[in-house]
N, C-alpha and C positions, 0 to 999 in steps of 0.2 A: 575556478573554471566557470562558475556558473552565479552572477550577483541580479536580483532583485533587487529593485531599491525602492521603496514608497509606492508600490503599485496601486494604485485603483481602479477600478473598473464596476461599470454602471450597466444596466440592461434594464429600459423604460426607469420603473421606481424603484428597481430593487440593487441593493448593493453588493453585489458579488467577491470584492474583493476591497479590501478597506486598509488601506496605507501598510502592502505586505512585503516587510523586506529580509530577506535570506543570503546567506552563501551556502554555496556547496562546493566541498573542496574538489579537486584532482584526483581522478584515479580513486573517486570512492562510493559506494552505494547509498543513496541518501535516498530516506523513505519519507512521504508523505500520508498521514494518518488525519480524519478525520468524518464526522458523519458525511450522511447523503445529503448531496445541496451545501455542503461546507465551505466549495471552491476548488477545490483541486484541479478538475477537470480544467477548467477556468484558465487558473493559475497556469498549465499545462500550457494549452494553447495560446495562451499571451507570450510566452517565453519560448514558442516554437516559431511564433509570428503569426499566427494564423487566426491571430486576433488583436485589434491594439487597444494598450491599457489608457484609459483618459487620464493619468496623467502616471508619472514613474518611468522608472528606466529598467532596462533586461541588458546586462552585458556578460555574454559569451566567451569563454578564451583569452578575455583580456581586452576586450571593445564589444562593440555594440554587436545587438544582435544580426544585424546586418550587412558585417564584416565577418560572419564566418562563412566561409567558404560552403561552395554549393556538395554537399553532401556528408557535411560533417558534421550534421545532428541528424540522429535518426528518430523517429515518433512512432509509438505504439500507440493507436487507438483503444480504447475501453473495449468497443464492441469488431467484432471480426468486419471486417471491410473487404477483404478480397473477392476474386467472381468465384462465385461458386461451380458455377459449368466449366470453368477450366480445372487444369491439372495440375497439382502442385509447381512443375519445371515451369509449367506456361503462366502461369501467376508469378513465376519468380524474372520468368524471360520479361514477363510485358513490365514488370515494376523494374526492371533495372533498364530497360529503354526510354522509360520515363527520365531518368537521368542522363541519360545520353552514352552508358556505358557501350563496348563495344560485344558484341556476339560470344566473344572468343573469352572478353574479360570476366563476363557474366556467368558461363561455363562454369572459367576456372575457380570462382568464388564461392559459386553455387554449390560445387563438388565440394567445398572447403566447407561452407556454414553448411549443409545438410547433413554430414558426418558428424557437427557439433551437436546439432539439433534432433540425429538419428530418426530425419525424414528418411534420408538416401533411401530406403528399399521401398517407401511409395511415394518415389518421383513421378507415376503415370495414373495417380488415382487423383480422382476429382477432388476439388477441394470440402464439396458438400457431401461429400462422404466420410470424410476425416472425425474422426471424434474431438471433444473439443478442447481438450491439451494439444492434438497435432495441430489444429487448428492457428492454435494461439502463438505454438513451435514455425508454422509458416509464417506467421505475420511478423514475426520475430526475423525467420532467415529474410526477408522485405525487409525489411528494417536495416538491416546489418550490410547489406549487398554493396554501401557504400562506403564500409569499413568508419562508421562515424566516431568523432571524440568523443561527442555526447549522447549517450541515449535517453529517450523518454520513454518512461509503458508506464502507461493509464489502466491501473488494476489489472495488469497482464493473466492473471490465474485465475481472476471472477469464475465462481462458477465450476472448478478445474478439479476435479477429483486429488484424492492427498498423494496419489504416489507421481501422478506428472506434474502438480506444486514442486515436491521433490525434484524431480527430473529439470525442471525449469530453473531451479535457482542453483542445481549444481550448473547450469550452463552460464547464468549470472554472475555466478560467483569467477570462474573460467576466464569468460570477458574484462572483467572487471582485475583478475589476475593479469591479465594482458595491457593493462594502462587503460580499461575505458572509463570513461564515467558516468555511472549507471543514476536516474532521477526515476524514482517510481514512486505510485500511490496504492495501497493494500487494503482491503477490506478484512484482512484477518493478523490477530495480534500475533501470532506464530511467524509470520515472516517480516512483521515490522523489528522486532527481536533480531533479525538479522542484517540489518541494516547500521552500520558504521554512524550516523548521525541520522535523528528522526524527528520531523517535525511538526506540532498537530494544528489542523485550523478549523478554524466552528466559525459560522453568517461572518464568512470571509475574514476574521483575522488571524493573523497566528495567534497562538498562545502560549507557544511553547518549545523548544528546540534544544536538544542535545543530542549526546548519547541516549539510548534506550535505558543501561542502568541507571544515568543522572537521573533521566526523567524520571525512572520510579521512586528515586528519593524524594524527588515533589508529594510524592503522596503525604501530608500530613496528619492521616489517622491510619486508624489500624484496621487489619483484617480478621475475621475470624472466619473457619469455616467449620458447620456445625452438621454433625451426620443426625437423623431423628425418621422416625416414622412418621414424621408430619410431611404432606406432601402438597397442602395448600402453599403457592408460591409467593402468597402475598400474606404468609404467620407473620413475617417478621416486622413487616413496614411499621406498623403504629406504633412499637416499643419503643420510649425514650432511649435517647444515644444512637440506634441505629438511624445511618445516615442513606444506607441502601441496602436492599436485598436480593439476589438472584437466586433461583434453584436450577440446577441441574439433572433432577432426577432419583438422584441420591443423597445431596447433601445441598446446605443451604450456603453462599455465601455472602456476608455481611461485611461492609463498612461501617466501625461505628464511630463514634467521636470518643471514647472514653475505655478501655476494654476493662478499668479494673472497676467500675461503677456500672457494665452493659453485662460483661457475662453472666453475672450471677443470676440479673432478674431471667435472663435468655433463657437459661438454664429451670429456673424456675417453670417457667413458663411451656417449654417444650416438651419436659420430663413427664407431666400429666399424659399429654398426645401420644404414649409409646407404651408399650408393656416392657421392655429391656434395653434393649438396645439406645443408646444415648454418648454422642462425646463434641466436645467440642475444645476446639484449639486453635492458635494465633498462627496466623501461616504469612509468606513472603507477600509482597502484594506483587499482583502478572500486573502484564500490558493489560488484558480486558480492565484489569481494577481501577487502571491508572484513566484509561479512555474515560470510562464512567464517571471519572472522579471530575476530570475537565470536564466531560458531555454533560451531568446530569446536576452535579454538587459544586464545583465550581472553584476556583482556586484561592 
């Protein structure tokens, strides 16, 4: 549905996008992951056309992108873009006249995507009044008004409280039940997890592309996570074999390079910091472990 092939793309000296090439299948949710300044955005707008790549191809549906038909990709902005002085209906009326839809047609689609999106009961509130999951929910029903193959949303939840994340990807998921083809980009490892095929890019390249579960098989060391009364987040850095450290609060977690040569000194070492309380154990490695592993340590 959706092929990249060799893209690159340049802005002054810097290189944005560096020979990136993808498929994304039919009818499926493909997540893009990666830091701030990675490319995505980038990526996004090259393959919507709203940018061209200096040299590569984007082909859409089965040709180029310039043979799909006018309204059968839709694009989510990162950041909210509608007027805010108008009203939800009238932000949906004035975006679907931009396409040349008819009055009548706009209505009846409207009354359709607003019932998905469980705008309907404030069709007459400003849109700068909206909190900002409804917000995100409008720029979606825009989005959608044209009944597109392909959709794009650029971080659609940024920012988005966890129960209308929730409410957001049960309508994704909905769509996507329906035959669309959903291309997003996430800043949180909880819903790249839910995405059928995912793939990361760091100073514009990919690095990486499968399934979520393949992908964590890339991980090549191991995890530990270690509970202590130590609550400096940087105990663990200088120990040999730890390859990384994060703390949470209440426990520490570690990548190390070795666990049956790391736990012990770990253990050593942390045991002094605590008057009881102490445990440490080998756990599954998440999405955060895996991001870290490409962002920080490297494959």
């Amino acid at each position: 549905m959706i092929e990249v092939i060799n893209v690159t793309k340049t802005f002054a000296d810097k290189l944005a996008l560096d020979q990136v090439s993808l498929q994304v299948k039919g009818q499926s949710i493909f997540g893009l992951i990666g830091p701030d300044g990675a490319g995505k955005t980038t990526l996004f707008r090259v393959i919507c056309g709203l940018l061209r790549a200096d040299s590569g191809q984007v082909l859409l549906d089965g040709g180029t992108a310039s043979r799909l038909s006018k309204g059968e990709l839709g694009y989510m902005p990162q950041r909210f873009s509608l007027y805010g002085d108008l009203t939800v209906m009238e932000n949906i009326n004035f975006f679907g006249s931009l396409y040349g839809l008819s009055h009548n047609l706009i209505l009846q689609r409207a009354g359709e995507i607003l019932d998905i999106t469980g705008l309907a009961p404030f069709k007459k509130r400003l849109a700068h009044q909206l909190s900002g999951g409804m917000k995100q929910k409008l720029s979606l029903s825009c989005s959608l008004l044209t009944r597109p193959k392909i959709l794009i949303l650029d971080e659609p939840t940024y920012g988005v409280d966890p129960d209308s994340r929730k409410e957001f990807w049960k309508i994704l998921y909905q769509l996507n039940h329906e035959g669309m083809t959903v291309l997003l980009s996430t800043p949180y490892m909880d819903e790249a997890e839910l995405c059928h095929q995912l793939a990361f890019i760091n100073q514009g390249q990919l690095l990486a592309l499968d399934t979520p579960g393949h992908l964590k098989e890339r991980l090549l060391h191991q995890v530990l996570e270690v509970r202590t009364g130590v609550k400096d987040p940087y105990f663990f850095n200088n120990i040999p074999g730890v390859l990384y450290s994060s703390f949470y609060g209440y426990k520490h977690r570690l990548i190390v390079e070795n666990i049956e040569s790391t736990s012990s000194l770990i253990a050593q070492l942390a045991k002094p910091q605590v008057s009881e309380s102490f445990s440490l154990e080998e756990v599954e490695p998440s999405m955060e472990d895996l991001f870290v592993y490409l962002t920080e340590i490297g494959t």
